[in-house]
VMD Tcl script that draws the C-alpha trace (Angstrom):
set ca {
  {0.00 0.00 0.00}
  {2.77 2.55 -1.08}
  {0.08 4.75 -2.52}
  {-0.88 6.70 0.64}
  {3.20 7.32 1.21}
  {3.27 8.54 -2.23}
  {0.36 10.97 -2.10}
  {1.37 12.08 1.33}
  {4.79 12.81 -0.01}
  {3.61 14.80 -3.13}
  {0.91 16.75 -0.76}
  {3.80 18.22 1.30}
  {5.46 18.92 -1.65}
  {3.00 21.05 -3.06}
  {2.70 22.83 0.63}
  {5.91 23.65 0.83}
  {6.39 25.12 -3.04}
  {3.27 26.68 -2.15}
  {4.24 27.91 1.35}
  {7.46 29.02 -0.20}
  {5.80 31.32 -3.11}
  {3.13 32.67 -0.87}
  {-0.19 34.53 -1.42}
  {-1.22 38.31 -2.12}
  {-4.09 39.54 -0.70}
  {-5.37 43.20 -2.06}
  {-8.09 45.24 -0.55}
  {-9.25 48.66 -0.10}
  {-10.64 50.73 2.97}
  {-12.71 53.11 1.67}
  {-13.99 56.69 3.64}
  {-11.48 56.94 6.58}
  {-12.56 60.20 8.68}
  {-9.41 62.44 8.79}
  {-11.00 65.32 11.66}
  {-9.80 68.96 11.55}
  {-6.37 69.60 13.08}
  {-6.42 69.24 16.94}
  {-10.12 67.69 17.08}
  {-8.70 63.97 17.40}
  {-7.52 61.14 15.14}
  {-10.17 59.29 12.42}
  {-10.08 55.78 12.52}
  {-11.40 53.54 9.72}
  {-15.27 52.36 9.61}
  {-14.10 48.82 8.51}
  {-11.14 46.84 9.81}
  {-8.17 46.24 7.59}
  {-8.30 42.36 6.59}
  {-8.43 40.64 9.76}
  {-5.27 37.46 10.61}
  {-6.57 34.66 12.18}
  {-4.07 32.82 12.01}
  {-0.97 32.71 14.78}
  {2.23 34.24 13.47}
  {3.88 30.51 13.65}
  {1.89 29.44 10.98}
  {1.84 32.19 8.63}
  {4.48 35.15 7.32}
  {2.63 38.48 6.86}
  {3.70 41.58 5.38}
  {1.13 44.30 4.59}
  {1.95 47.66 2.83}
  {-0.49 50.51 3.01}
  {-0.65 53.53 0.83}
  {-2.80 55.99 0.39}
  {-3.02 59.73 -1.74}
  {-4.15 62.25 0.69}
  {-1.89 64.42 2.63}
  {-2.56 62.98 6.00}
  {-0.82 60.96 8.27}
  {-1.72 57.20 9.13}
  {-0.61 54.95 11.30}
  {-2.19 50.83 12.25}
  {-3.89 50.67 15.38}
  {-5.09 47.57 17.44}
  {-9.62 46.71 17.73}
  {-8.92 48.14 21.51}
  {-6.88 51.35 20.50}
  {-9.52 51.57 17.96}
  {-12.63 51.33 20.50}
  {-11.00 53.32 22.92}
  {-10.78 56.33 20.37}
  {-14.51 55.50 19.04}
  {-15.95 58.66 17.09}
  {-15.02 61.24 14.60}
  {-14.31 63.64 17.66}
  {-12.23 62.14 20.14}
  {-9.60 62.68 22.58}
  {-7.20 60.44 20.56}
  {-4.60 62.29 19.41}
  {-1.27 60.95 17.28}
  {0.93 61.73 19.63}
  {-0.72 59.69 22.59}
  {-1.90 56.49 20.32}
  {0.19 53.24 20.31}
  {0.76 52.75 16.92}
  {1.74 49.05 15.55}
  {2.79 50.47 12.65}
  {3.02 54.33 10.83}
  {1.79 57.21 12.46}
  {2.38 60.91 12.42}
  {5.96 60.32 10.78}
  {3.99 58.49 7.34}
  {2.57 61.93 6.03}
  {5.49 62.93 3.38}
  {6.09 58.90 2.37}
  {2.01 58.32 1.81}
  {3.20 54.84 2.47}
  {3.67 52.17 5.40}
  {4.96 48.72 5.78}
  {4.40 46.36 8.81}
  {4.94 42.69 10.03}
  {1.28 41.33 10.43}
  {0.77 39.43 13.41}
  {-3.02 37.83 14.40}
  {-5.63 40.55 15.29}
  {-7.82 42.69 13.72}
  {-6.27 46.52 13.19}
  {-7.40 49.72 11.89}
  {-6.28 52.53 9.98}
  {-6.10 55.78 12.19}
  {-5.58 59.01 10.29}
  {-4.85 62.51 11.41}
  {-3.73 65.98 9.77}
  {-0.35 67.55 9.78}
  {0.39 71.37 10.83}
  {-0.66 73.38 8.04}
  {-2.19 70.88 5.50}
  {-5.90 71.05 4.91}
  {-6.99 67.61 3.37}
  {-10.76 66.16 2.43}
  {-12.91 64.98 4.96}
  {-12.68 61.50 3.65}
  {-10.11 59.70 1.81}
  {-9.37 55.74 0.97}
  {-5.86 53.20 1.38}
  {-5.04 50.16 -0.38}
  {-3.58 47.58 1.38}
  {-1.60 44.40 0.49}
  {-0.89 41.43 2.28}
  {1.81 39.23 1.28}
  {1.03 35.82 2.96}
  {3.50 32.51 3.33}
  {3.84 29.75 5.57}
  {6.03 30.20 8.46}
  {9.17 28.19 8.94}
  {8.09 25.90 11.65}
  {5.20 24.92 9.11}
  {7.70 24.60 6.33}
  {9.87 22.58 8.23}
  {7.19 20.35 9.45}
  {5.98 19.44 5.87}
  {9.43 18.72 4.84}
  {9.71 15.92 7.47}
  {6.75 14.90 6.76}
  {7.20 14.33 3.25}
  {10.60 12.92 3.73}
  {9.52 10.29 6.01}
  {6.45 9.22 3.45}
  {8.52 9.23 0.57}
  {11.00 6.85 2.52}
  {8.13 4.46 2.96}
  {7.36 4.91 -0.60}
  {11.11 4.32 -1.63}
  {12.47 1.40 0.30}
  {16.14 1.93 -1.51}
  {16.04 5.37 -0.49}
  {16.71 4.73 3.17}
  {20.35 4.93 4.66}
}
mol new
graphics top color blue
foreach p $ca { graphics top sphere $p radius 0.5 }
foreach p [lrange $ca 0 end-1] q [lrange $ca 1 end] { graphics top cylinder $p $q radius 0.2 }
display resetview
């Protein structure tokens, strides 16, 4: 019964070439509330795409950029509910930012590890600058599997193909 070996072995192939090349995820938030200078800090309606999965499994890397001249930064769901509201007492300067924040305004851009949560975009204006009320930030997510995943497939796949392969054995 050397078939089970065999599609084991090709299975955990394909995982790990898989794992290896990875997955893009693209997305959009749409209508994030930048307030008027010194009111508070908007954060976005909608969640940016949510991990559910631990940071052993997967690789993450998200990039964020957006065309308005505001600042942004990634926020936490608690930071978020804690600064609930187009007026709030948030301000950039007192948030705890997992990524960006009022240092993103001239790059329009921002790069972060993804770990498992659900965050938010939180956008404020600069001294001086007078942007919409509104504006929107693409996002993308640049999923793999995680080394310890990785590694377990290989072993995996190594042991069922030396089932499969008596004469491959040492």
């Amino acid at each position: 019964m050397k078939l089970i070996p065999l599609a084991i072995t090709i299975l955990c192939a394909i995982i790990m070439f898989g794992g290896l090349i990875g997955y893009t995820i693209t997305g959009e938030v749409e209508d994030i509330p930048v307030p008027q200078q010194g009111i508070g800090v908007g954060i976005s309606p909608d969640p940016l795409q949510e991990m559910p999965v631990s940071s052993w499994m997967v690789s993450a890397k998200a990039e964020i950029t957006w065309n308005a001249d505001v600042w942004v930064g990634v926020i936490d769901e608690t930071q978020a509910a804690s600064c609930e509201g187009i007026i709030n007492t948030c301000s950039g300067s007192s948030m705890d930012f997992v990524a960006g924040g009022t240092g993103t305004q001239s790059s329009r851009s921002l790069t972060w590890q993804v770990s498992s949560g659900t965050y938010y975009a939180a956008a404020g204006q600069a001294t001086g600058s007078s942007p919409a009320a509104t504006f929107d930030a693409s996002y993308e997510i640049k999923v793999k599997l995680a080394w310890p995943i990785l590694i377990l497939a290989g072993l995996i796949g190594t042991g069922a193909a030396a089932m499969t392969f008596p004469g491959m054995r040492i």
